[in-house]
C-alpha positions in Angstrom: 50.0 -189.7 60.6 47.7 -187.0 60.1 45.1 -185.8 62.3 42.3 -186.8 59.9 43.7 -189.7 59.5 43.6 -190.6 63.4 40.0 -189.3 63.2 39.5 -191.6 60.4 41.3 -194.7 62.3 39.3 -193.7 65.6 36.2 -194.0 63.2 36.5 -197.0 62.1 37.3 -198.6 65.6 33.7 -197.4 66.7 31.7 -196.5 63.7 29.8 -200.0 62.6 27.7 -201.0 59.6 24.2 -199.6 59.8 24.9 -196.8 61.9 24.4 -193.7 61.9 26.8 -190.7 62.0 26.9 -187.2 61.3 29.8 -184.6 59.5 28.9 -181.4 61.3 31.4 -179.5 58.8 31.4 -181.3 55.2 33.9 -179.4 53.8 35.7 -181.0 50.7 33.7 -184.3 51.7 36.2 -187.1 52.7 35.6 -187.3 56.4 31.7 -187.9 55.1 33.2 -190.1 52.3 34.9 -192.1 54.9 31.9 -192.5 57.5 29.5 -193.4 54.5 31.8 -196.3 53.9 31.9 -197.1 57.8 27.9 -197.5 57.7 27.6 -199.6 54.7 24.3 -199.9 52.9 21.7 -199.9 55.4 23.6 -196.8 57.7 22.8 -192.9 57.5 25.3 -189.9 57.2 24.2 -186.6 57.4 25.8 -183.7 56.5 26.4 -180.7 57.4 27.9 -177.2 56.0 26.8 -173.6 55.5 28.2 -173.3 52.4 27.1 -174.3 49.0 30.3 -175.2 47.8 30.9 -177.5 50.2 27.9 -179.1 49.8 28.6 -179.5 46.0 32.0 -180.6 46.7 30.7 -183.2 49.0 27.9 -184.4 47.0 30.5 -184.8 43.9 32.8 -186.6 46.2 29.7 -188.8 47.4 28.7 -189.7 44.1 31.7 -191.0 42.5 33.2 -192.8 45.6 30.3 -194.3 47.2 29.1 -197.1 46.4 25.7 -196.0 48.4 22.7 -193.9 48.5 23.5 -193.3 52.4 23.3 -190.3 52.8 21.6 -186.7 53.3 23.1 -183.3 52.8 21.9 -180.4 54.3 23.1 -176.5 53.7 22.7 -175.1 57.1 24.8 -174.2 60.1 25.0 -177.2 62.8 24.0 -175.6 65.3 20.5 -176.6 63.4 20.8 -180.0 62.9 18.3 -181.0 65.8 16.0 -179.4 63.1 17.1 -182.0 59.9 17.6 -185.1 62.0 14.4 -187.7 62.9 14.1 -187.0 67.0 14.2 -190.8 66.8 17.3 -191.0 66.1 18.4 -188.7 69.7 20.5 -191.1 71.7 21.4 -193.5 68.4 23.9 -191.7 67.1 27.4 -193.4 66.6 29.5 -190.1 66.0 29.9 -186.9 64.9 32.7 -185.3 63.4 33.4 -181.3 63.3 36.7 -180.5 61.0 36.8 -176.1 62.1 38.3 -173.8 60.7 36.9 -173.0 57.0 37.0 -174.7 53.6 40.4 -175.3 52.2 40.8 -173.6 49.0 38.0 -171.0 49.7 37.1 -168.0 51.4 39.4 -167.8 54.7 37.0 -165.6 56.4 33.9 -168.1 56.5 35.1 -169.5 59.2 33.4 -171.6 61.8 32.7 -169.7 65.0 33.3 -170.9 68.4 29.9 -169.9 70.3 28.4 -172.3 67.2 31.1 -175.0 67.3 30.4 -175.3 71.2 26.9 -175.2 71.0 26.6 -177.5 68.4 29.0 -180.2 70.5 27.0 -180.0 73.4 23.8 -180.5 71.5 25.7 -183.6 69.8 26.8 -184.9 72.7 22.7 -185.7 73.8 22.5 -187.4 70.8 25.4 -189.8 71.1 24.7 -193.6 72.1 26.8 -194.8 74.9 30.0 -194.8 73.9 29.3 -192.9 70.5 32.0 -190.3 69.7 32.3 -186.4 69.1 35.7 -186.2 66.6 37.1 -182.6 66.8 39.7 -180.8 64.5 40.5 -177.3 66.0 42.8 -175.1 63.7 44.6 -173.0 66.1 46.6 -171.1 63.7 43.6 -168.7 61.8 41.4 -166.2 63.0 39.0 -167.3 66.0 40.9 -170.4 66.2 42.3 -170.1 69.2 39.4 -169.2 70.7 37.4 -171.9 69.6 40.6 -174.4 70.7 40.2 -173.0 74.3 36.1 -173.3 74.3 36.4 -176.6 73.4 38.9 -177.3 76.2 37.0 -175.3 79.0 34.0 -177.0 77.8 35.2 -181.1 78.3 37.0 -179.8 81.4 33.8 -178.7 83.3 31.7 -181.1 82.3 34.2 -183.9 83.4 33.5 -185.1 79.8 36.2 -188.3 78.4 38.3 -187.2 76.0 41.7 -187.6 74.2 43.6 -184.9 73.1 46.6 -185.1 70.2 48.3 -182.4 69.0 50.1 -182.2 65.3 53.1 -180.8 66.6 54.8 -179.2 70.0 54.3 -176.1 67.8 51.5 -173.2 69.7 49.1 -172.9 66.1 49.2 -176.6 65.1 46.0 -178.3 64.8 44.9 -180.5 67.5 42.4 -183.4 67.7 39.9 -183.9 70.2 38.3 -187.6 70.9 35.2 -187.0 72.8 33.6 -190.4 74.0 29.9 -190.6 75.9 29.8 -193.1 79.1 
């Protein structure tokens, strides 16, 4: 099984309808696809990504395989999403997802960057419900992703933070998936 789908699959054994969640890196759209289906009509996902083509890619993605209006996409980096979201919703948030790395088929060097990524996580984590979940992706095998794998892990370690860790292969680059869960 791939890691997205074992993010996808951890979704969906949390995520409920009318929640609300957040896709801190859109991308191609199918992890905010997936969670938009997860909330059902009356939910909310936002969207994150710095890049207009990811945006468009998502919002095409959204459109055709949606059946709902559910959701909001915003073109700025997520270490600015305290900004976009209602403070309301601080505390009521079911999950957030981060896929890092950069946007298949695109530039390589937009990258995400790990003093971002980690700020944005910890900023995610306050806005979790109890036991909401922070779903990471870390691509160890391009530039900065190694350093943004070992950021992640210094950070859950410190903070005594519950998590889950899977790795794609025994190999040192594969990818590696990170459950993060709020007591």
């Amino acid at each position: 099984m791939k890691l997205t789908e074992k993010a996808h699959q951890a979704w969906s054994q949390v995520v409920q309808l009318n929640d609300c969640c957040v896709d801190m890196t859109t991308g191609n759209g199918w992890d905010s696809l997936e969670l938009s289906k997860l909330v059902g009509r009356q939910g909310k996902v936002y969207g994150f990504d710095i890049q207009e083509d990811a945006i468009s890619n998502t919002q095409g993605l959204l459109s055709q395989g949606c059946k709902y209006q559910n959701f909001k996409l915003i073109r700025d980096c997520h270490t600015r999403f305290p900004v976009h979201l209602p403070r309301g919703l601080k505390g009521q948030i079911r999950a957030f997802t981060f896929n890092l790395g950069y946007l298949p088929g695109s530039d390589k060097s937009v990258i995400t960057e790990t003093l971002k990524s980690l700020q944005a996580m910890k900023e995610a984590y306050t806005w979790l419900t109890k036991d909401g979940i922070i779903s990471v992706i870390s691509y160890r095998g391009h530039h900065g992703g190694k350093d943004e794998f070992k950021g992640i892990n210094q950070w859950i370690q410190q903070d005594s933070i519950e998590y889950h860790r899977i790795e794609a292969s025994a190999k040192e680059n594969s990818p590696v998936f990170f459950l993060i869960r709020k007591t």
